[in-house]
N, C-alpha and C positions, 0 to 999 in steps of 0.2 A: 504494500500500500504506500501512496505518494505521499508526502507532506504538503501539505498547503501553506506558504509561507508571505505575510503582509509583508511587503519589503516598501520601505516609507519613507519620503524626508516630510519632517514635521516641525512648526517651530518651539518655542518653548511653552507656547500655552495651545500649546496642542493643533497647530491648521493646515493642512496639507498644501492649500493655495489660497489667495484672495478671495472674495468674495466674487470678483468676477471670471472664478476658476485659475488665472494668472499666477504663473512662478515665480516669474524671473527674477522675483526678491531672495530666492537661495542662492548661494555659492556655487557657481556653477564652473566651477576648476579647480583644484588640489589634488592631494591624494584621498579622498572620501569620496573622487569622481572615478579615481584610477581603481580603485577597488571595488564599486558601486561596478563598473562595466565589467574585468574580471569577473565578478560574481554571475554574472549572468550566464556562464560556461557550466555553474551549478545548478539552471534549472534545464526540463524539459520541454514547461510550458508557460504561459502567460497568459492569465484572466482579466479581463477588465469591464468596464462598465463602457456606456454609450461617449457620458460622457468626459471621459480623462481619452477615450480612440478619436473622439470630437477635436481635442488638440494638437492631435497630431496631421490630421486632417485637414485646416485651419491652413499649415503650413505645408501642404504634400505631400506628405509621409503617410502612407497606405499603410504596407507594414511596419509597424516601428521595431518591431523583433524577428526580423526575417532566420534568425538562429532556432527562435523558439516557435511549435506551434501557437499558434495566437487564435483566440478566442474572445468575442466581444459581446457581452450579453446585451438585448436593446429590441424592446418591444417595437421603435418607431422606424431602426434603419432597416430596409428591407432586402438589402441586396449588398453584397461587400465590394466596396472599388478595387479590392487583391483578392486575387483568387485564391492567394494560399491564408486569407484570414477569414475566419469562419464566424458568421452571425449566429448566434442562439438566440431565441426568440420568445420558448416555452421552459418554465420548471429550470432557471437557474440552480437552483439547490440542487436538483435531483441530475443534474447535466454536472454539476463539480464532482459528487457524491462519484459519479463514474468514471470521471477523471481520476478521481484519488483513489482508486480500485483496481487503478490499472498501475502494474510496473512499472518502474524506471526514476527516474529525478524528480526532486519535487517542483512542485507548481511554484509560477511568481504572481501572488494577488497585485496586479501594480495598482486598480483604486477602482472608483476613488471612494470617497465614505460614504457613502449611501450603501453601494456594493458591498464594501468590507462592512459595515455597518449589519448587513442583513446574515454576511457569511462568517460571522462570529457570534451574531443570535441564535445561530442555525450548528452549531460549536465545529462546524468545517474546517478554523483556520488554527493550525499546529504551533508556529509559531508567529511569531511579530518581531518584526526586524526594522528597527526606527531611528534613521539619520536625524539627527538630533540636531536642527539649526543654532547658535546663538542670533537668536532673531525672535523679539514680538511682533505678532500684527494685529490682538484686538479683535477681530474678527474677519472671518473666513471660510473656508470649508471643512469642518472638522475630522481630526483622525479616524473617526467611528460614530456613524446616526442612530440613532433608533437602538439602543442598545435597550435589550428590553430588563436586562440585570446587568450587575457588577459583572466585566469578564478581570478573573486575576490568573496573572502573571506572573513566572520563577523568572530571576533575572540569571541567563545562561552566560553570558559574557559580553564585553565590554570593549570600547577601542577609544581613545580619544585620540583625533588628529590636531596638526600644529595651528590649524584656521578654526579654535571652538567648536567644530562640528564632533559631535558624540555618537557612536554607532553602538545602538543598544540592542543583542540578541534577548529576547523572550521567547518561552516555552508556554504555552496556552494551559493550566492548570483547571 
């Protein structure tokens, strides 16, 4: 069975992106980048919601993980501009459920919180892997929605890099 792993830059009170989805307030160079893409060699696949594949779309990028299979959950898009990234459209839950059933690497939940939000209500996600900005923004789109209980957390280990950024491994308990 796969693990399902949140893999996340977040800032310190917790916001994945702006308010109007927007990043570009992370750090987007050092070695927490050089490491963040190495890592990616450790999954198999990539899940995401409509709208964090929205972003990449925005700016042309069809597949953003042409490494990984890529799956995009999203009731409203109907057809995928790449052929090798797969719309799911029915039973999110029960479509991960069978991804983490099958052999091999584990999954990358890349977002955004609504998604992860639903797929740790639902206790799918194994661990949580959280680039840890020094950065407030007050408000934005949060790490996890709808959380309908406390999800807690063993802290697995730890990395700090020389730019503030904190890479925080969690085990879903």
């Amino acid at each position: 069975m796969r693990k399902l792993v949140y893999h996340v830059a977040s800032t310190v009170d917790g916001f994945i992106a702006r308010e109007d989805h927007s990043f570009d307030c992370f750090p987007m160079e050092g070695d927490h980048v050089t490491d963040y893409l190495a890592s990616l060699s450790g999954y198999s696949a990539v899940v995401m919601g409509r709208r964090t594949y929205d972003l990449g779309l925005k700016v042309g990028v069809t597949d953003p993980y042409p490494m990984l299979e890529t799956y995009v959950f999203s009731r409203t898009l109907k057809e995928s501009p790449n052929p090798r990234v797969k719309v799911v459209a029915e039973d999110a839950v029960g479509f991960v459920r069978g991804l983490k059933a099958k052999e091999g690497k584990p999954i990358y939940l890349c977002g955004g919180g609504d998604f992860a939000g639903m797929l740790l209500a639902e206790k799918l996600v194994d661990e949580v892997l959280i680039k840890l900005n020094p950065l407030l923004l007050g408000a934005g789109i949060p790490l996890a929605s709808r959380l309908p209980a406390p999800v807690n957390l063993t802290l697995l280990s730890t990395k700090v890099y020389r730019n503030g950024v904190l890479l925080l491994q969690y085990a879903v308990t």
